[in-house]
C-alpha positions as CSV (number, residue, x, y, z in Angstrom):
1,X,110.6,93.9,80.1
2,X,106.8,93.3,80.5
3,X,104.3,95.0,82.6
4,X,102.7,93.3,85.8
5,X,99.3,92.1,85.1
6,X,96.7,91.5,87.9
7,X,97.7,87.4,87.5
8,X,101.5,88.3,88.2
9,X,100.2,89.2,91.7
10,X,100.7,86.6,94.3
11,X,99.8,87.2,98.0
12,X,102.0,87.1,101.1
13,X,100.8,84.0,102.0
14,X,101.1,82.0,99.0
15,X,104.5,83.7,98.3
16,X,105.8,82.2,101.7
17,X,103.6,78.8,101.5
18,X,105.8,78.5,97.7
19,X,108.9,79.6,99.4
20,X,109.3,77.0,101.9
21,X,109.6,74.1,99.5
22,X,111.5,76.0,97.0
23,X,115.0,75.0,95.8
24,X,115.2,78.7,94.3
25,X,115.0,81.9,96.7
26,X,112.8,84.3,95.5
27,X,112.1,87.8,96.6
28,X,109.2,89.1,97.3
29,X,108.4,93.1,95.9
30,X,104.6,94.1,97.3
31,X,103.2,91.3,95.6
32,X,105.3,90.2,92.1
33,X,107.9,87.6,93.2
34,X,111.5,87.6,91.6
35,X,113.4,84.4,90.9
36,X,117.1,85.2,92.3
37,X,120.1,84.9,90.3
38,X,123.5,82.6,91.0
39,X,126.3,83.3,92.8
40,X,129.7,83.6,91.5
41,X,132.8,82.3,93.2
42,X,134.2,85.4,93.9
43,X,130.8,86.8,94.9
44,X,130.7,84.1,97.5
45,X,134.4,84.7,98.7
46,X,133.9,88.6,99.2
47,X,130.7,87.8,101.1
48,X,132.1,85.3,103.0
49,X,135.4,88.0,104.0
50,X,133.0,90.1,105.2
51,X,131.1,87.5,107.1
52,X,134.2,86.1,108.9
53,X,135.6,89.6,109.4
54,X,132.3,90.7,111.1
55,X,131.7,87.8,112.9
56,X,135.3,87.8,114.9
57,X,133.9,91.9,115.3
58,X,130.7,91.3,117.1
59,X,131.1,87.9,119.1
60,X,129.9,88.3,122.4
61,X,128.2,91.0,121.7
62,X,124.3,92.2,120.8
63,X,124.4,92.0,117.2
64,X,123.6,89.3,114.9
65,X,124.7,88.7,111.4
66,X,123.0,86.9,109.1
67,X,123.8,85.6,105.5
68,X,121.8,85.2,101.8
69,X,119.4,82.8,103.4
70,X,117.5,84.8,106.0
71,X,115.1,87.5,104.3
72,X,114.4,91.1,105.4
73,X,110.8,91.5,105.8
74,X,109.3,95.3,105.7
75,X,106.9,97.7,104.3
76,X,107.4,100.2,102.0
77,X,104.1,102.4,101.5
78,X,101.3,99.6,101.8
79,X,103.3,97.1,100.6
80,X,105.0,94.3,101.8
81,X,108.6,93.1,100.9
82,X,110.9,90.3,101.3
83,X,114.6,90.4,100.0
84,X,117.6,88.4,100.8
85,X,120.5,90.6,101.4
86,X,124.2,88.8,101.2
87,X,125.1,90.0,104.4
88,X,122.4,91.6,107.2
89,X,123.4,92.5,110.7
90,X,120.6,93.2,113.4
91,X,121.3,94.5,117.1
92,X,117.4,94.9,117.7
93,X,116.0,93.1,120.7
94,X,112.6,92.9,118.9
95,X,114.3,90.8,115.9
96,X,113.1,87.2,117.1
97,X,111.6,85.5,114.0
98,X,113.5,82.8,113.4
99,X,112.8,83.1,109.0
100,X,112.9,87.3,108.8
101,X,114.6,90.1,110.2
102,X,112.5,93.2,111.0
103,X,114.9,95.3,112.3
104,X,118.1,95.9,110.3
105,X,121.2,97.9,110.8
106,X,123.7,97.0,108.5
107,X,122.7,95.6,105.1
108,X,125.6,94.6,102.3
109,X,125.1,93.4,99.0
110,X,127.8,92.2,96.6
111,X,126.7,93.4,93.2
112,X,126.8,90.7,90.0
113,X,126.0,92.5,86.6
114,X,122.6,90.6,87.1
115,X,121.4,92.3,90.0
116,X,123.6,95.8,90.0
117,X,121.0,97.9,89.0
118,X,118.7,96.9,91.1
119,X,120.8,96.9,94.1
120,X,121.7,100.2,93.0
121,X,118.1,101.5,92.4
122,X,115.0,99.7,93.7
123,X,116.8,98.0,96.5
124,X,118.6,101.3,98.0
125,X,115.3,102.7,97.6
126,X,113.5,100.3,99.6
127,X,116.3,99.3,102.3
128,X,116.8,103.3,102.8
129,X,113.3,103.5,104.3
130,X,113.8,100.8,107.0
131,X,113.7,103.2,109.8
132,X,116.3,101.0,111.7
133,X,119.0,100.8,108.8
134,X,121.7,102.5,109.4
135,X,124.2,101.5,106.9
136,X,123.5,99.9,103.1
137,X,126.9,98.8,101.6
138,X,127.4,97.7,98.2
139,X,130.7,95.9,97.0
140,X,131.7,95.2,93.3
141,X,133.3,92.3,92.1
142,X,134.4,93.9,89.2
143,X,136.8,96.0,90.7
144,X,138.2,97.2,94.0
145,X,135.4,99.4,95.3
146,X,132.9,99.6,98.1
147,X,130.6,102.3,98.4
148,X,128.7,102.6,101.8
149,X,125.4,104.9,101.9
150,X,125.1,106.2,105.9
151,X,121.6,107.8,107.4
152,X,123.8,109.4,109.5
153,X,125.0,111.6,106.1
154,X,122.1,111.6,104.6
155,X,122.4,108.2,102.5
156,X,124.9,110.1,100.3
157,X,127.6,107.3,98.6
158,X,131.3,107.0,100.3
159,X,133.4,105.2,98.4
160,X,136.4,103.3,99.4
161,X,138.6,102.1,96.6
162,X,142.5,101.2,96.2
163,X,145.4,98.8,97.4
164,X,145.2,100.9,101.1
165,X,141.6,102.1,101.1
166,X,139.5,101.2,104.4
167,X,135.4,100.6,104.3
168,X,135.0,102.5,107.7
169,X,131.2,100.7,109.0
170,X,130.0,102.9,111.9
171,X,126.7,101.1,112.5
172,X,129.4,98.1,113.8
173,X,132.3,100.6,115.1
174,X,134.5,98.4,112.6
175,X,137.0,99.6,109.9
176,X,138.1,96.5,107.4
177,X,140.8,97.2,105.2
178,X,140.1,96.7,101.1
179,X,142.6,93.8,100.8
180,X,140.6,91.9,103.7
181,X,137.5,92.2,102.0
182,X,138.6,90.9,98.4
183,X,141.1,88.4,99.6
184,X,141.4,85.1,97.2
185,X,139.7,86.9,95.2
């Protein structure tokens, strides 16, 4: 690993001109810009679960559910940020930007070895201080587990794991059983 220099920086607008005729998605972390890693199959199929499974859930309602290609924009300190979650809910009225969402409450990443410790570290870090996030949920593909962080109990890690284990999402009022979340996978 290599230290930033003062040319690593790129600004907020160059980042977003570069983005928009990208064929790679790149995040975006106060001004050093992060090439993304591939997907896996079964990292698509467990997001996609959870996308179907949430989308039957909040149909009709407020909410909207977004997924990998529609960033979360904030600021954390004095800088800005720009990630692209697998899955991101919003229910906020204010969230009208047709490329960003302001205003999360559910975020859930599938971790990859690439990316694990950093969705485990930097990125709870940073989603945690979104003052609408209610819920950050990470889901392995290496084994049965989901572990869902809550504001609500002080962002300390719940995990559900096992052939009968439920992931229990209160920002959603929705409970999806284990087997629903991993299946064909």
């Amino acid at each position: 690993m290599r230290t930033a220099t003062q040319s690593d920086y790129v600004t907020v607008r160059d980042y977003l001109a570069a983005e928009a005729v990208s064929d790679i998605r790149h995040e975006y972390l106060g001004g050093l810009v992060y090439a993304m890693a591939g997907e896996t199959r079964d990292h698509n199929q467990i997001a996609q679960n959870f996308l179907f499974n949430l989308r039957q859930h909040l149909k009709g309602g407020p909410c909207k559910l977004y997924m990998s290609d529609i960033r979360v924009n904030f600021y954390l300190r004095e800088d800005e940020y720009y990630y692209y979650p697998d899955i991101v809910v919003t229910c906020d009225k204010r969230d009208n930007d047709k490329l960003f969402i302001h205003y999360p409450k559910l975020i859930i990443e599938v971790l990859s070895p690439s990316t694990e410790r950093l969705d485990k570290r930097e990125k709870f870090f940073a989603y945690t201080s979104i003052a609408s996030l209610e819920e950050y949920v990470l889901v392995s593909q290496t084994a049965r587990e989901v572990t869902v962080f809550r504001r609500a109990h002080d962002w300390k890690a719940e995990k559900a794991s096992g052939a009968k284990a439920k992931v229990a999402l209160e920002s959603l009022n929705v409970t999806l059983p284990l087997p629903v979340i991993y299946e064909g996978v």
